[in-house]
N, C-alpha and C positions, 0 to 999 in steps of 0.2 A: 540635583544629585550629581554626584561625582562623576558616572560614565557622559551624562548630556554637559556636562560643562568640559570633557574632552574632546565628547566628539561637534560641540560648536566650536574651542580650541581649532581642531585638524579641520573642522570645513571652511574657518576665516582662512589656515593657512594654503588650502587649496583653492582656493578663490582669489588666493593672492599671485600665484603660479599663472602666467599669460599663456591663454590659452588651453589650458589646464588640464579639461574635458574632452579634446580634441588631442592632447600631444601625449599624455603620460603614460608609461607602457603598464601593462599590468600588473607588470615583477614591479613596478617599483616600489619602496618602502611607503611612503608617504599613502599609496594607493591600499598594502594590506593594514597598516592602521586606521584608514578610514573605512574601510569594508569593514574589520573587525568590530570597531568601536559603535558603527551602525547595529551590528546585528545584537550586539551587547545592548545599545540603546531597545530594539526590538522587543527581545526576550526580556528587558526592565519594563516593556509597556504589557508587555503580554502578564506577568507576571502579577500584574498590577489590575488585570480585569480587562482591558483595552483588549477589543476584539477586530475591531478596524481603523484604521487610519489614512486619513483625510492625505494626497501627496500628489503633487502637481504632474499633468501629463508627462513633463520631459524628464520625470524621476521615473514614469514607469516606464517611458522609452528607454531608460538607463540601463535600468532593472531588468527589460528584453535584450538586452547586449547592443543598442541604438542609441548610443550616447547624444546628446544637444549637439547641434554648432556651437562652439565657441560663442561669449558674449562676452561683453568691457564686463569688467571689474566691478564690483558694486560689493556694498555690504552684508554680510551672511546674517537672515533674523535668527537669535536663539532659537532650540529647539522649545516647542510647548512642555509643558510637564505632563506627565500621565495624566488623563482624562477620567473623571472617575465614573464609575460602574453606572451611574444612570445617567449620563450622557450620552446624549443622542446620535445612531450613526450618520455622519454629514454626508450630503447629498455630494461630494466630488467622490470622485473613482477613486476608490481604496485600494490597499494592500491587505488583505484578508489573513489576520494574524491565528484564526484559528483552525485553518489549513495549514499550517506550519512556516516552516521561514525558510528562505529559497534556497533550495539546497536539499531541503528536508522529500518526504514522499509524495507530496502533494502536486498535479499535472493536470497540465489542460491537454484533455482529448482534440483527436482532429475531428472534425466535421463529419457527424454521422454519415453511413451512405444509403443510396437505397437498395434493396435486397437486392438485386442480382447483383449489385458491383461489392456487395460485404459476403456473400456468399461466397464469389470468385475471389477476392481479398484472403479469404479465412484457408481456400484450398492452395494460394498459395504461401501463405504463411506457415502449412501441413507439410506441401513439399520441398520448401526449404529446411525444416525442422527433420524430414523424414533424411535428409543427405546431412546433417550436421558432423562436425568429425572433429569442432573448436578444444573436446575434452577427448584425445587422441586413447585413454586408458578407458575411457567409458563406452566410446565408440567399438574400442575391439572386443569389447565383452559382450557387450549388449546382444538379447535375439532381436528385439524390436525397439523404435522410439514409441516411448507413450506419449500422444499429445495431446491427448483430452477427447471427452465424448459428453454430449448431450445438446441441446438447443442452442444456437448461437442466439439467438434473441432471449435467453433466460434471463429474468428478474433476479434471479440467485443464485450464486456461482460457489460453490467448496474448493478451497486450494490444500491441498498437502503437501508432502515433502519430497516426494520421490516413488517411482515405482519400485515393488519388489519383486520376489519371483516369480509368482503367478500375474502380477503386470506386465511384467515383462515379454511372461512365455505367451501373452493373451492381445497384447497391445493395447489394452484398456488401461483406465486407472481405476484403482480400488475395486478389484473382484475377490481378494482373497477373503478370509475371515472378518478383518477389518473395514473391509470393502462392503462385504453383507451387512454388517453392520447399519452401517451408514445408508446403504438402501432401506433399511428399515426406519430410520430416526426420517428420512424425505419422507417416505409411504405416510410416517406419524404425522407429518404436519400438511400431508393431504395433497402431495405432491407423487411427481414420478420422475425415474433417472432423466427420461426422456424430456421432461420441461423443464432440469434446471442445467447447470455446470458444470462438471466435474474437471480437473485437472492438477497439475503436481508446478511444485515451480526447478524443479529439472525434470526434462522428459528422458530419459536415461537411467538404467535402475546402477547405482553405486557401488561398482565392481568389489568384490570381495576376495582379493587371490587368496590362494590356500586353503579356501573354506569351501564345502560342499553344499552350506545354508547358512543361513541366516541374513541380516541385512546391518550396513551400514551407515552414520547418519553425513548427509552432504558436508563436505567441505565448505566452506566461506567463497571459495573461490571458486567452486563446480556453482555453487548459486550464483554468485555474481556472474559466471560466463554465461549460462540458461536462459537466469531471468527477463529479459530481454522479450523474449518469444512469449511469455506469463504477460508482459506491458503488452501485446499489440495482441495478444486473446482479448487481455480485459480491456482497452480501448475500442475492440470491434465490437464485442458485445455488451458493453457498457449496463455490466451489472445494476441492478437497486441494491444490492447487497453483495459485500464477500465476506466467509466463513473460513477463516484459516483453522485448518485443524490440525493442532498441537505445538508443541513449543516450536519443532525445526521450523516449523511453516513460518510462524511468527516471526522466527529470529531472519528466515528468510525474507519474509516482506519490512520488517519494520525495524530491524540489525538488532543488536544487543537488549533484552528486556530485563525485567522487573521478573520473568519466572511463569509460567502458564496458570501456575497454580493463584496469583495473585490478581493476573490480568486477563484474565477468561473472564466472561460476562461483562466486559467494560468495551465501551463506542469507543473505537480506534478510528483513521481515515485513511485511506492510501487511495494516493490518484485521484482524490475527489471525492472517494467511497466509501459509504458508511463501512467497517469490516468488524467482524464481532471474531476476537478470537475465543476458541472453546479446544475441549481435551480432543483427542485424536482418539475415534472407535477403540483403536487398538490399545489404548488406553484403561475403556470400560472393561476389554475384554480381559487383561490383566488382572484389574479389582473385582470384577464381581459387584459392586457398592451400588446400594440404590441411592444414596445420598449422593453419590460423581455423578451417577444416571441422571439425576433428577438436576443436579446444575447445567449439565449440559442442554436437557430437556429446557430448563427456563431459557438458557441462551436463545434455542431457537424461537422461545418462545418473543425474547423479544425483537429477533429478527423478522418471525411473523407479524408482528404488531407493528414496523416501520416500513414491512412492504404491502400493509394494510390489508391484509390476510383475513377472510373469519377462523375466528376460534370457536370453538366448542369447547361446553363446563368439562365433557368431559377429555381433552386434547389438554385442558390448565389443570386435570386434575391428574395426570400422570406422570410414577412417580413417587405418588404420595404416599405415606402411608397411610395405613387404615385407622380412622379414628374409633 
């Protein structure tokens, strides 16, 4: 293929460079055509079925920012062609292509702790978040930071987007309308606030000058400054599952989509984690529709199926309508 006969091209001419892997700066050219052309090579193996691949220790020392010592010179073997779809995974240490590609959402957590030192971990991650002041227009509006409530050991974590006025005025997330909501789709699948996760991925509710109500949706840039605080919730309690609910959530965790409506009920990953996105209560509360009701209903449904939940006929039959 075209891209592997470039990027064997650029890795005979970097091979040819002394010292190469020890000297070359990052900015240099030679270095963003060989980065590029790899990842292009990547995304043609992934494309192709290849879900892991086979790549020598000091490629993945590379790949942690732990470049080789320098070695002589020797000749670059082509790269293999795409491996096809019932091809075995080989026993060396992979690049796991269907976590994404480096760069992408995909994160290795640090090292579980044990409960007193993730407990003390979580109150202080509360009170850095409770002094935060990075969104100088959010900070002077705000009555409280919302930073989430429920089990830090839960198996099942819900992200949204943002608090609003009654989060705000409450310091909880999700109490208002939408929030009742959503306490009842947990209570349906045999759950309580109290055992799972609740949280926003800005804890700040999104100032509205001029207005006396309503709510606004985050900025790109109020999310990216937040998010942060959302990675070291969900690396402490290191969900079985997260539920983003609704588009901004989505667009917040996983950047630009496809559209909620297209990609709700499809196995997404972030950080490692299985994440199902689904409509946002506030959504249902909107429509009225027992057809939204009932897709949202299957979602959890099959979120209860992967955090190996029982169901009950009658828990899969709601929803439905009456035959």
């Amino acid at each position: 293929m075209a891209i592997r006969q470039q990027l064997n091209e650029l890795l005979e001419n970097f091979a040819a460079v002394p010292n190469a892997a020890a000297t070359m700066r990052p900015m240099s050219s030679l270095y963003h055509q060989l980065l590029d052309a790899t990842i292009r090579h990547l995304q043609e193996l992934k494309a192709h079925g290849v879900r892991s691949l086979a790549v020598s220790p000091g490629i993945l020392a590379a790949l942690n920012g732990n470049p080789p010592a320098p070695v002589r010179k020797s000749p670059v073997a082509p790269l293999p062609p795409p491996a096809p779809r019932s091809a075995p995974t080989p026993p060396e240490p992979a690049l796991d292509l269907s976590q994404g590609l480096p760069g992408e959402t995909a994160a290795v957590p640090p090292a579980p702790l044990d409960a007193q030192a993730k407990s003390a971990a979580f109150a202080e991650l509360r009170g850095r978040a409770a002094v935060c002041v990075q969104c100088p227009h959010l900070a002077s509006s705000r009555k409280n930071v919302v930073f989430g409530v429920g089990s830090i050991d839960a198996k099942l974590m819900f992200v949204g987007e943002a608090p609003g006025a009654d989060e705000d005025e409450q310091a909880e997330p999700f109490v208002g309308k939408a929030g009742q909501l959503l306490t009842k789709i947990i209570q349906a699948m045999g759950l309580t606030r109290d055992s799972v996760y609740i949280g926003n991925i800005l804890k700040c509710r999104p100032d509205t000058p001029g207005q006396n109500a309503g709510n606004r949706k985050p900025t790109s840039q109020e999310m990216a400054t937040c998010i942060p605080y959302l990675h070291e919730q969900i690396d402490l309690i290191r969900p079985g599952v997260i539920v983003a609910l609704g588009a901004t959530a989505v667009e917040g965790l996983l950047g630009k989509t496809v559209g909620i409506m297209r990609l709700r009920g499809t196995w997404k990953t972030y950080r490692g984690i299985p994440l199902m996105p689904t409509y946002h209560p506030a959504y249902l509360l909107r429509n009225q529709s027992l057809s939204d009701k009932r897709k949202v209903w299957e979602d959890m449904l099959q979120v209860m199926e992967t955090l190996k939940m029982p169901i009950s006929e009658k828990q899969r039959g709601f929803f439905l309508k009456a035959s």
